[in-house]
Structure formats: structure tokens, C-alpha cells
N, C-alpha and C positions, 0 to 999 in steps of 0.2 A: 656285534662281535666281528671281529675281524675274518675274514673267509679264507684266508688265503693260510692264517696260523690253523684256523681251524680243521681246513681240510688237510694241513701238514701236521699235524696230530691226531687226526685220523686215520693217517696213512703208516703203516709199521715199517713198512720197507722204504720208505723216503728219507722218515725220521729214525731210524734205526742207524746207521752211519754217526748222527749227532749224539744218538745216547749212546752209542762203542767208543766215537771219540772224545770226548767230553774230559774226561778224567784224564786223559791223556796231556788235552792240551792246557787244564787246569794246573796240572802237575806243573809244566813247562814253566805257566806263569807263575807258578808257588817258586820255582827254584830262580827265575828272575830277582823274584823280591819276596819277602818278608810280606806275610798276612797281617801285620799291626801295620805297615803298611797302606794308607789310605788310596793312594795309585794302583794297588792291585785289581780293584774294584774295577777300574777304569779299562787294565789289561784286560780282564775279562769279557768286558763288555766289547769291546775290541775282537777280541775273540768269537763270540758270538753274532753279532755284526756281521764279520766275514762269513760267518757261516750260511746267514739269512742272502748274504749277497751271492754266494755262489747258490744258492736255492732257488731263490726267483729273480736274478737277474739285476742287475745296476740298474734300470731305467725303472724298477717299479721300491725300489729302496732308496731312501732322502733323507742324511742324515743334516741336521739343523745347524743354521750359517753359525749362531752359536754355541762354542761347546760346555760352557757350562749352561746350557737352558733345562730347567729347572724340571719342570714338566713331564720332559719326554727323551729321549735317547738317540729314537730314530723313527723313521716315518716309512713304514712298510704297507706296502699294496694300497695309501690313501688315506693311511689310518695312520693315527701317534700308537708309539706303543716307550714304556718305561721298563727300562732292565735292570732287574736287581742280581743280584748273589750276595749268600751269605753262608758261611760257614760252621757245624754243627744243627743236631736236632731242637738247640733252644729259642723258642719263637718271639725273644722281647728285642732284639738286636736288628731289625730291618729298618733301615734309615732312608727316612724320605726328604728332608728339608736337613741338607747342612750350615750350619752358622754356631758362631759363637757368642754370637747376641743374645744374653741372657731374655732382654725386655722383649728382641725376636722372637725368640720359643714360645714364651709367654702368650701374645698374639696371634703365634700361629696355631700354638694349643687350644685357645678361647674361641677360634673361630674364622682366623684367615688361610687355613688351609685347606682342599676340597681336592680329590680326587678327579683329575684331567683328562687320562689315557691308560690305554688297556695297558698291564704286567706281564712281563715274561719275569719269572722269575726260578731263580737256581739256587736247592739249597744244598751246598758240598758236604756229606758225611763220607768220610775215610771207614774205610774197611768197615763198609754195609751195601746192601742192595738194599732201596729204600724209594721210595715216591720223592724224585727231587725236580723235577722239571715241570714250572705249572703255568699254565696260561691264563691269568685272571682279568677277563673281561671288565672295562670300565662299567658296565652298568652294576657289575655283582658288588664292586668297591663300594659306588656311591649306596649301591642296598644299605651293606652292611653300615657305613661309615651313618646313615640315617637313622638305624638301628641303636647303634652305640651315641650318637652326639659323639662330637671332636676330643670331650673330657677324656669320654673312654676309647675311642679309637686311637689316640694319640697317647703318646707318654715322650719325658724329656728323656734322652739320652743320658744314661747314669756307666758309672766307671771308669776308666784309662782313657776311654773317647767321648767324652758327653758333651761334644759340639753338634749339636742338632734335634732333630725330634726324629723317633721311631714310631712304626706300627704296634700299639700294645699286642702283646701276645693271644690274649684275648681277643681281636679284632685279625689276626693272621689267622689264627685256627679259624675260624670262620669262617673268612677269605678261600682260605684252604680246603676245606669241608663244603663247599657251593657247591650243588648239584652242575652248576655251568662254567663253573674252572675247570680245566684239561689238565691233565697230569701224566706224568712215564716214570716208569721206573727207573732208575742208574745205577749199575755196579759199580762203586767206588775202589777201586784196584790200583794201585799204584803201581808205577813199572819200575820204580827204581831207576830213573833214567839219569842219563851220564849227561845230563846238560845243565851249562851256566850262560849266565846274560851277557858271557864275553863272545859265546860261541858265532854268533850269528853276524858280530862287527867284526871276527876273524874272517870271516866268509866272506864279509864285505869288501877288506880293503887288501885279498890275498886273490879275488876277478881280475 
């Protein structure tokens, strides 16, 4: 387990700031763009990033020479770590491998996909307080992921966006439910805020 997540989810008053702001700058990035939107994903992550770099510091945060690397997100205090968010209480939609390659899926369903680096992951419910913020250690994956075989830990991505393979639902509540994943609460609040994705290029070019 990574020490440095750990101990900053142990701490209320560190991480407490991230779970007040959180929705805040969620929102921001919802009003950017559109949640069918596959780049919001990316905003987000973006988002939290900054946040782990203003927490411990640029020299102990690495984020990887390339940005689509598959694996991992960012490399904090030594350690890979993978950022998810997903939005709603429904546990089949967490996308780990994107492609449109059907004979890919396939592949990575049967056995070329394995769990690499510890999860931070965020899942957005609007108007609840709820357990959304969870830290799932890489060895708790590979537990569960051994537990299940790939069959079941995996399912193809089904509906509007069925470019890639998901976590089965079945295999998240698990994830989720490990005695050694970290989790916090989030009040999901919306402030109604008066901002567009123009606001910040107006800022920019009226310096």
C-alpha cells in the first residue's frame, strides 16, 4: 500500500479540504463539457492530480512521459497509482482498457488483462452524501481479480459507449467492500455556479 495515500486518508483534517472541494470542482468540469463526453474523464483526473500535487509536493508526483499509458495515471510518493471516476450508484460502467477492437476485448477478457497499480477512485452521486472516494490498493485487485478469473472480473462494455472492457459490477462491490480499501464520505451539493468553458480564455487574453 502506498503510505503516503494511506496516511492522507487517515488524516480528516488534510483530506477534508478534498472532500469540501471535490463537487465543487466536479461541477466546474461538468459545465466545461458534457458527461457523454469521454474527455471529461481526463478533466477530472486533471483535477485531482493538482490536488495530490499541491499535497505532497512536485518532486514526489511523476506523471508518465506518456499520456495515454494505459496502466497508471500518475506516480505518487514511488508508487503507480490509476484514477478513475464514474458517475451514478451503478457498479457495471468502470472502464479499465479502452479500445474498439472487438478481437481486443476478447483477449483482454480471456486473459491479457491483470491488474498493475493501486486505484484512486471517485464515484459522483448528485444530491447524496455517500462513500465516494476509495483507495484500492493493488494487492486487494489482484485478491479479488484471482478470486473471480478474468471471465468474471471483466465484462465488454455494453450501450452508447461499448469501446472497451469494464470492471463487472460484481468484481467493484468487492473491490469496494475490502477490508483494505480507504474510503470517505462526499456530499454531493451543487452550487449552481455561473461558470462556462469561455470564462477562463476570457481571463486569459483580457491579462
Amino acid at each position: 500500500m502506498n503510505q503516503c495515500l494511506t496516511e492522507l486518508f487517515a488524516d480528516k483534517a488534510r483530506i477534508g479540504l478534498f472532500l469540501q472541494k471535490l463537487p465543487v470542482a466536479f461541477e466546474m468540469a461538468a459545465n466545461e463539457m458534457p458527461k457523454s463526453n469521454p474527455a471529461i474523464g481526463i478533466l477530472r483526473e486533471h483535477i485531482i492530480i493538482g490536488y495530490l500535487i499541491g499535497e505532497f509536493g512536485k518532486d514526489r508526483i511523476m506523471l508518465p512521459e506518456m499520456g495515454n499509458e494505459r496502466a497508471y495515471d500518475v506516480v505518487v510518493c514511488g508508487e503507480k497509482l490509476s484514477i478513475k471516476t464514474m458517475t451514478g450508484s451503478g457498479l457495471d460502467s468502470l472502464k479499465v482498457v479502452w479500445t474498439a477492437d472487438q478481437e481486443k476485448i476478447a483477449e483482454e477478457i480471456k486473459g491479457g488483462y491483470y491488474p498493475s497499480s493501486d486505484m484512486l477512485l471517485v464515484i459522483i452521486q448528485w444530491n447524496k452524501t455517500a462513500e465516494s472516494v476509495f483507495y484500492i490498493p493493488h494487492h486487494v485487485q489482484s485478491e479479488i481479480f484471482h478470486q473471480l478469473g478474468s471471465q468474471d472480473y471483466l465484462k465488454a462494455a455494453m450501450g452508447t459507449n461499448h469501446r472497451g472492457i469494464n470492471i463487472s459490477s460484481l468484481a467493484l462491490k468487492k473491490l469496494l467492500d475490502h477490508t483494505d480499501t480507504l474510503k470517505h464520505k462526499v456530499n454531493w451539493v451543487k452550487q449552481g455556479l455561473d461558470y462556462t468553458p469561455y470564462k477562463r480564455w476570457e481571463d486569459f487574453w483580457s491579462d
